[in-house]
GUKOLLUM-52871 format. One record per residue: x, y, z of N, C-alpha, C, CB in turn; residue in three letters. Coordinates in steps of 0.05 Angstrom, whole numbers, padded with zeros to 5 digits, always signed. Each point is the difference from the previous one (the first is absolute). Glycine has a CB too. Example, Ala and Ser with C-alpha at 12.3 -4.5 7.8 and 13.67 -1.06 7.14 Angstrom:
<sites>
+00264-00114+00156-00018+00024+00000+00018+00024+00000-00038-00023+00025ALA +00031+00044-00039+00016+00024+00001-00015+00022+00014+00024-00013-00043SER 
</sites>
This chain:
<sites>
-01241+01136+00525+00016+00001-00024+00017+00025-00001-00035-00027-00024UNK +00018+00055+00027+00023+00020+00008+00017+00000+00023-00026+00022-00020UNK +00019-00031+00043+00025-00002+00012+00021-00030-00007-00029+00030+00039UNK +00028-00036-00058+00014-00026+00000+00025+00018-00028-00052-00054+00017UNK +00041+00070-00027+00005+00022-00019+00024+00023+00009-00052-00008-00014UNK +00035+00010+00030+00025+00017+00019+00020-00010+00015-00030+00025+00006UNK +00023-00050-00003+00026-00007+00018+00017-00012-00023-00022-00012+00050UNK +00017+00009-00066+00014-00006-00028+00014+00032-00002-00040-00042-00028UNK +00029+00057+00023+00015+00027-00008+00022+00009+00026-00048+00020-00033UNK +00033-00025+00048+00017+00006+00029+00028-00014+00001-00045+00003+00027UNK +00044-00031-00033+00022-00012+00005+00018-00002-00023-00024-00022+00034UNK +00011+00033-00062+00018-00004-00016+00006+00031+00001-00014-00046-00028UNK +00014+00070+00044+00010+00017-00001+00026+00002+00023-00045+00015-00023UNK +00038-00028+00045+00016-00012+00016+00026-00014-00017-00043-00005+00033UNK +00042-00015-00046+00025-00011-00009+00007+00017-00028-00011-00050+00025UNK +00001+00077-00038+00006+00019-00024+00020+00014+00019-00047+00006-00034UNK +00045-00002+00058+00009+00016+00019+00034-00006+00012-00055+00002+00009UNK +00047-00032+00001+00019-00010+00005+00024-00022-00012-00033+00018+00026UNK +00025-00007-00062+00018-00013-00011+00020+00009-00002-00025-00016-00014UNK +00026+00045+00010+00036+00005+00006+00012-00007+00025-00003+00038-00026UNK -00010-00035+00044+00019-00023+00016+00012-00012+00007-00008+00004-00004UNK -00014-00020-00015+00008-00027-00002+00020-00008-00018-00039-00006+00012UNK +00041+00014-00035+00022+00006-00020+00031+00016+00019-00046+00010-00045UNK +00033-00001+00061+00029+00019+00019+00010-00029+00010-00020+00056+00025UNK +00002-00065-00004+00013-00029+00006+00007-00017-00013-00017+00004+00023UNK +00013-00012-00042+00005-00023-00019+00038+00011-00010-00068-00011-00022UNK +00068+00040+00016+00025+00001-00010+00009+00013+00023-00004+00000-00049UNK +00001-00005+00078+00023+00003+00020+00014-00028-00001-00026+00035+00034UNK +00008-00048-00030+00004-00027+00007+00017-00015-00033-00052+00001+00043UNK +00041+00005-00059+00032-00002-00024+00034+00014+00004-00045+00005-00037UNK +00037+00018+00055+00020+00013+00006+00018-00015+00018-00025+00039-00009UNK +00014-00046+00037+00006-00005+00005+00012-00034+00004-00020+00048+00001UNK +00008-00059-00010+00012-00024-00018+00024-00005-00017-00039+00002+00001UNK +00033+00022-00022+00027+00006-00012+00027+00013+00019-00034+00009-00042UNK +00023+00004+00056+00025+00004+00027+00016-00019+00008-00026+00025+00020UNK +00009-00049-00011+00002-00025+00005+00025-00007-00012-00048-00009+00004UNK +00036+00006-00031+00018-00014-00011+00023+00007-00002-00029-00013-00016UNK +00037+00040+00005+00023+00017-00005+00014+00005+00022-00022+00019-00034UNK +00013-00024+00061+00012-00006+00024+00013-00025+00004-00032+00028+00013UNK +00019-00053-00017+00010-00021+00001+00018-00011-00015-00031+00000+00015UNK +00030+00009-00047+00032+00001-00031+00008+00011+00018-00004+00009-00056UNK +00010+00018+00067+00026+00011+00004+00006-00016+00021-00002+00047-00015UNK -00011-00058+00043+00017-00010+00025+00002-00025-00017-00018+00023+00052UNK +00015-00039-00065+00005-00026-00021+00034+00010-00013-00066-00012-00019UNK +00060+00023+00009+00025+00009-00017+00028+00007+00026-00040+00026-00047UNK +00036-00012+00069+00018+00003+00015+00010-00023+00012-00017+00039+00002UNK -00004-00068+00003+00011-00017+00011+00014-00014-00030-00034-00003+00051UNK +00025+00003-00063+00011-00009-00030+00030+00001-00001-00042+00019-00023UNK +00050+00008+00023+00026+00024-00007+00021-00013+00033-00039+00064-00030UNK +00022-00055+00062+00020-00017+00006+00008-00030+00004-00003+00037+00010UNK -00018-00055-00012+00010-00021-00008+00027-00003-00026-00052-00009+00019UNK +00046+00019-00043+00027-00003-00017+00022+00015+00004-00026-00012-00030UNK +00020+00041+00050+00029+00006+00005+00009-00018+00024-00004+00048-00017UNK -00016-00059+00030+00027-00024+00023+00011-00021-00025-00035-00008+00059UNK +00010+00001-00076+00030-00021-00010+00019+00004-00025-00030-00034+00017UNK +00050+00050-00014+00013+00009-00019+00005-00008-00024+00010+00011+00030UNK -00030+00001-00049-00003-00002-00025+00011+00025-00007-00036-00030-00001UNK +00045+00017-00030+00005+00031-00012-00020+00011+00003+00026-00007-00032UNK -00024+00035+00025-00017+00029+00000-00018-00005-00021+00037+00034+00016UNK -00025-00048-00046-00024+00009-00022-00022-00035-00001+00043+00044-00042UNK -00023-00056+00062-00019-00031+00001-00025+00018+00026+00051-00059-00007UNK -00041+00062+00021-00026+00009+00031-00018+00019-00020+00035+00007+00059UNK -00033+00018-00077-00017+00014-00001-00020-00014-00014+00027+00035+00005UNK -00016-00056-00033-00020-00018-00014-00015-00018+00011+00024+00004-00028UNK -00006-00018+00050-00024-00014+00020-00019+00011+00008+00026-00019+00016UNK -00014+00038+00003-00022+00017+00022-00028+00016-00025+00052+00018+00047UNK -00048-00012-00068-00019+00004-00019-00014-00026-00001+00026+00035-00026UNK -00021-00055+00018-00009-00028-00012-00017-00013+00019+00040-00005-00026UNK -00028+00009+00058-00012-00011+00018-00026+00017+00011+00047-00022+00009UNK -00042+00044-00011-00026+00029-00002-00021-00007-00008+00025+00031-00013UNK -00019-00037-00026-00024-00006-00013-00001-00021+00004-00005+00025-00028UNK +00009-00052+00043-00006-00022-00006-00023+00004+00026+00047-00028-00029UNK -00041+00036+00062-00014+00008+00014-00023+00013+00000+00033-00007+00007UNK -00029+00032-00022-00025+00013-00015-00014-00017-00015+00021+00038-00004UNK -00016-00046-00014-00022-00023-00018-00010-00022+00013+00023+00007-00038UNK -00011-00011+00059-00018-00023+00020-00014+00008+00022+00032-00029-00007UNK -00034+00063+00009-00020+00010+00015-00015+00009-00020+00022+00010+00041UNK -00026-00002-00060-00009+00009-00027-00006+00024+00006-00017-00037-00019UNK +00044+00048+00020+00005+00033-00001+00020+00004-00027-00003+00008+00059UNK -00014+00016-00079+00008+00009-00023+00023+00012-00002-00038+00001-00007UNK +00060-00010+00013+00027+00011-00004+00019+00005-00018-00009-00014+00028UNK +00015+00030-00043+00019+00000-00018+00028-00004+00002-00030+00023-00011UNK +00046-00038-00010+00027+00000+00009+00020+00032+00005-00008-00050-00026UNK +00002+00061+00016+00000+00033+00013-00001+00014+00019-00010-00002-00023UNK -00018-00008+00042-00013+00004+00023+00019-00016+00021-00050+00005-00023UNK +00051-00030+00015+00008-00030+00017+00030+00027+00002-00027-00074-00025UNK +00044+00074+00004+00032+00017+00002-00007+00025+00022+00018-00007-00059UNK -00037+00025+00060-00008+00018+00017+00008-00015+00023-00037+00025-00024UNK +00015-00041+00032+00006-00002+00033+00019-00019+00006-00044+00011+00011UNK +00064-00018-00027+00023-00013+00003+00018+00018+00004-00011-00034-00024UNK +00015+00055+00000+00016+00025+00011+00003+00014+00028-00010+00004-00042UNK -00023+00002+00043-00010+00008+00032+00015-00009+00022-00043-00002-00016UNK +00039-00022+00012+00007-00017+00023+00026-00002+00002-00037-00024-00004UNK +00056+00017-00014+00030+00011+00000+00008+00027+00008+00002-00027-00033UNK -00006+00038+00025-00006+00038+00013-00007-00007+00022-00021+00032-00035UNK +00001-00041+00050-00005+00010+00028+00014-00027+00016-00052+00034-00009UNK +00060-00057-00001+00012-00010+00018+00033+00007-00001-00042-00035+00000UNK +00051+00045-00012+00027+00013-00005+00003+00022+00023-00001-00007-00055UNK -00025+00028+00062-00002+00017+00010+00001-00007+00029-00020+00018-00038UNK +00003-00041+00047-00002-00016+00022+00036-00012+00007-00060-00013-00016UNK +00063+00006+00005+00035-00012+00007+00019+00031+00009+00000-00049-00049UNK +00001+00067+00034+00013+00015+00004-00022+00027+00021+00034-00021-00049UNK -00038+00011+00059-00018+00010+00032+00012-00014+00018-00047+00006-00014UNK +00047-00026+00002+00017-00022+00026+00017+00006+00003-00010-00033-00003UNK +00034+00042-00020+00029-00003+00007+00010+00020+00005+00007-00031-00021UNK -00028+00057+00024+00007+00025+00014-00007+00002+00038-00012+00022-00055UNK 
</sites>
């Protein structure tokens, strides 16, 4: 009975021990998840941005799409996006593919 006692104290000092940890892992692995995602909106949004600048739309029709099509993508991966956020990496992506063209034509 005492050793059945101790290995009770033993192992629940073992996992008192190794619960930060474990808590360390649990929120790497949220981290990096959320990376994930915020990696994948923005390369989403860039193919977004140049798809509507090949097909020449006005300027204030492409930016409302490329928003609209953002969150509609986002909500069918069920990633929490704001229409704010969704405008961020639409902007982004205009910015850096603007930047990309004029690399080229130097």
């Amino acid at each position: 009975m005492q050793a059945t006692i101790n290995v009770i104290i033993m192992v629940s000092g073992v996992l008192v021990a190794l619960l930060p940890v474990g808590v360390k892992v649990i929120e790497l692995i949220g981290t990096i998840s959320r990376n994930t995602r915020v990696q994948t909106i923005a390369s989403r949004a860039k193919i977004i941005v140049g798809a509507l600048e090949r097909a020449n739309y006005a300027s204030s029709y492409k930016g409302s799409e490329a928003v609209k099509q953002l969150l509609e993508l986002a909500n069918e991966w069920n990633i929490n996006l704001t229409n704010d956020q969704a405008k961020q990496y639409i902007e982004d992506a205009v910015t850096n593919l603007r930047l990309e063209q004029s690399k080229q034509v130097e």
